[in-house]
N, C-alpha and C positions, 0 to 999 in steps of 0.2 A: 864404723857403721854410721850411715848418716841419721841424725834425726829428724823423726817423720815430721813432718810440715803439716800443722795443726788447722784443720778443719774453719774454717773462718764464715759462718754466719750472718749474711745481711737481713738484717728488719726494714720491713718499708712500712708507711701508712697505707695501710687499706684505702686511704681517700688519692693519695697520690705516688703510683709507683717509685717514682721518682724522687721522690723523698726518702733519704732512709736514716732512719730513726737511732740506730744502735747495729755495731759489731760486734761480735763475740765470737770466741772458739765455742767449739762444742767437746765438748759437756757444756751448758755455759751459766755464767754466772752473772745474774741478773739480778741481785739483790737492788733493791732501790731504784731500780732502774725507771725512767719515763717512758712505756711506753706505752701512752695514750694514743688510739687511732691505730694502732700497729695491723700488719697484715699478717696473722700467722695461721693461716689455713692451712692444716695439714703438716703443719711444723710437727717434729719432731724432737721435744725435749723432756725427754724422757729422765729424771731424776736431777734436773737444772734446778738450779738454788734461783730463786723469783722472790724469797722476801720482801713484804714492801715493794714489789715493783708494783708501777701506778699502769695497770688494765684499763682500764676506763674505758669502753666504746671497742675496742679493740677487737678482732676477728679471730678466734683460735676453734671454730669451728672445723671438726673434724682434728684436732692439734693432736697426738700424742704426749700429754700431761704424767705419764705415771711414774708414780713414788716423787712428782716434783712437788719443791718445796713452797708453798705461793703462801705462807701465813702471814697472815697482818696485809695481803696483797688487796688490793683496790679493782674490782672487775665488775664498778657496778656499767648498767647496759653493755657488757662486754655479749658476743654472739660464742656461746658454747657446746651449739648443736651436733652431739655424737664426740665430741670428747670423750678422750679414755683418760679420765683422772682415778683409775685403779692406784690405793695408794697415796695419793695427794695428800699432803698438808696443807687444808683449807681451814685449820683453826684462826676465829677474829678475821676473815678476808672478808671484804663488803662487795658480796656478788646480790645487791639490791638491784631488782632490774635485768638481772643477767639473763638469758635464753640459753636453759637447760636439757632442751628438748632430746632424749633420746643419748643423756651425757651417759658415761659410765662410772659412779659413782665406790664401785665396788672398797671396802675397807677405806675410802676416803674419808681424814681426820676432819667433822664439819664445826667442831666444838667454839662454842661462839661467834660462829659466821652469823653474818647477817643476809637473810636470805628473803627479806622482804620482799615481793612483788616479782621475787625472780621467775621467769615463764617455764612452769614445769607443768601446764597444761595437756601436753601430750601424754604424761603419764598420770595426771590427776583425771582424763576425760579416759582412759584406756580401766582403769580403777574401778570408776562407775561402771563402765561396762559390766566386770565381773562381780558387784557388786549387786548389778541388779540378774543377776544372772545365781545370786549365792545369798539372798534374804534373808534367808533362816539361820544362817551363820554369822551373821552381822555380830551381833552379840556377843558370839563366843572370839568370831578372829577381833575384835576388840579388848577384850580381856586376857588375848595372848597380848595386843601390842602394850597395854599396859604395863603387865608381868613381865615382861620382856623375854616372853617364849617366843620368838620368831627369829628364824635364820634363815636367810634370804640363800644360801648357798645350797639348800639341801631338800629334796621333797618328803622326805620321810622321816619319822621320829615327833618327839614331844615339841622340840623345837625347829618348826620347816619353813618354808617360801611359803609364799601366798597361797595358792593353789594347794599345797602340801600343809598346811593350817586349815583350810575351807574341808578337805577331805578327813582331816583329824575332829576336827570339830563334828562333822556329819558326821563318823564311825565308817568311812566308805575309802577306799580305794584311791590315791590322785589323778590316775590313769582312768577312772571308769565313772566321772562325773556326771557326766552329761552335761546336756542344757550350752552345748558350746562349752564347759569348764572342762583343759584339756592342759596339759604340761608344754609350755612355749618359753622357752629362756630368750626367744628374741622383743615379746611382747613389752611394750615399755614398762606397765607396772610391776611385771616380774622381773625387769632390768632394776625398776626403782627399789625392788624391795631387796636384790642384793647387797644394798648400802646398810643392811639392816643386822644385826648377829648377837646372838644367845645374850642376853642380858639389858640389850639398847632399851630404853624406855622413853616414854617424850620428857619426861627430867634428864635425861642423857644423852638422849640422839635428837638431833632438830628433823631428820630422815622421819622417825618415829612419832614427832610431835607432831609434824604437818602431817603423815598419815591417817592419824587418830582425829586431827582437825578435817581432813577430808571426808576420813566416814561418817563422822559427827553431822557434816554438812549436808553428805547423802541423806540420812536420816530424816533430817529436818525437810527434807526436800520431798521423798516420796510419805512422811507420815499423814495420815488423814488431819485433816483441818480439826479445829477444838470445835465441837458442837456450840452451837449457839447458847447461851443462856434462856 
């Protein structure tokens, strides 16, 4: 029986096809690897060892990321938009700068990543929407993400998604909201908040800390001004 002929892998730079960066079979194994500037749109490395490989600037928009290992990885301004990092080992990765828009974060390990200034607008500006749409619950779906009653997987029970917390909190229904508050697992902050499960708190999920930081900010934002003295 012959052996199969191993799948072989080119990386180019996103800046110049014609450069290519790194070989690998697939599965592959990119620990340490440089690939700054890389072109991986739509790559496909699905449970690839990336320890320490240097991201930096790098293209994996749209990439297939899941259950891959990127910890201690370098991805700051790396483009992440719509990534499926379900599963990811992103513990200690420096995604500062990174454009997260629309990733899929689902059960991805974020535990001391650094996530400063990474562009996840798309789902902090989709948040306020329902946030201004769910006023009277501010309060309470705060004090779930505190306690760390929220589970991003599920609309129903003590601990649910977004939308399934806003109706636990009101006493009402998920399905029968109104006001535009409707059950959407494509919406980006109900994509955001399945990074989220039964116990995360902003002491333990950075998911959960930046969320609490973004209602906080709401807050401050539509609260009436201090009376004058």
């Amino acid at each position: 029986m012959q052996t199969p002929t191993p799948r072989i892998q080119k990386i180019v730079s996103r800046w110049d096809s014609s450069r290519v960066l790194f070989e690998c079979e697939i599965p592959a194994d990119l620990r340490d690897a440089d690939l700054s500037g890389a072109d991986l749109r739509g790559a496909v490395l699905r449970d690839a060892d990336l320890r320490g490989a240097d991201l930096r600037d790098a293209d994996l928009s749209g990439a297939v990321l899941r259950g891959a290992v990127l910890r201690g990885a370098v991805l700051r301004d790396a483009d992440l938009r719509g990534a499926d990092l379900r599963g990811a080992d992103l513990s200690d990765a420096d995604l500062s700068d990174a454009v997260l828009s629309d990733a899929v974060l689902i059960g991805a390990d974020l535990r001391g990543a650094d996530l400063r200034d990474a562009d996840l607008s798309e789902q902090k500006n989709d948040f306020f929407d329902i946030l201004l749409r769910a006023q009277g619950e501010i309060a309470g779906l705060r004090a779930a993400l505190v306690a760390g009653r929220v589970d991003g997987s599920t609309y129903e029970g003590e601990c649910a998604c977004l939308v399934g917390t806003i109706a636990h909190v009101r006493g009402g229904q998920y399905d029968a909201l109104g006001n535009g508050l409707k059950p959407d697992a494509s919406r980006p902050a109900e994509r955001w908040f399945l990074g989220l499960r039964k116990g995360d708190t902003p002491k333990t999920s950075q998911i959960s800390q930046i969320t609490v930081e973004w209602l906080d900010e709401f807050v401050s934002l539509i609260a009436p001004p201090a009376l004058a003295a």
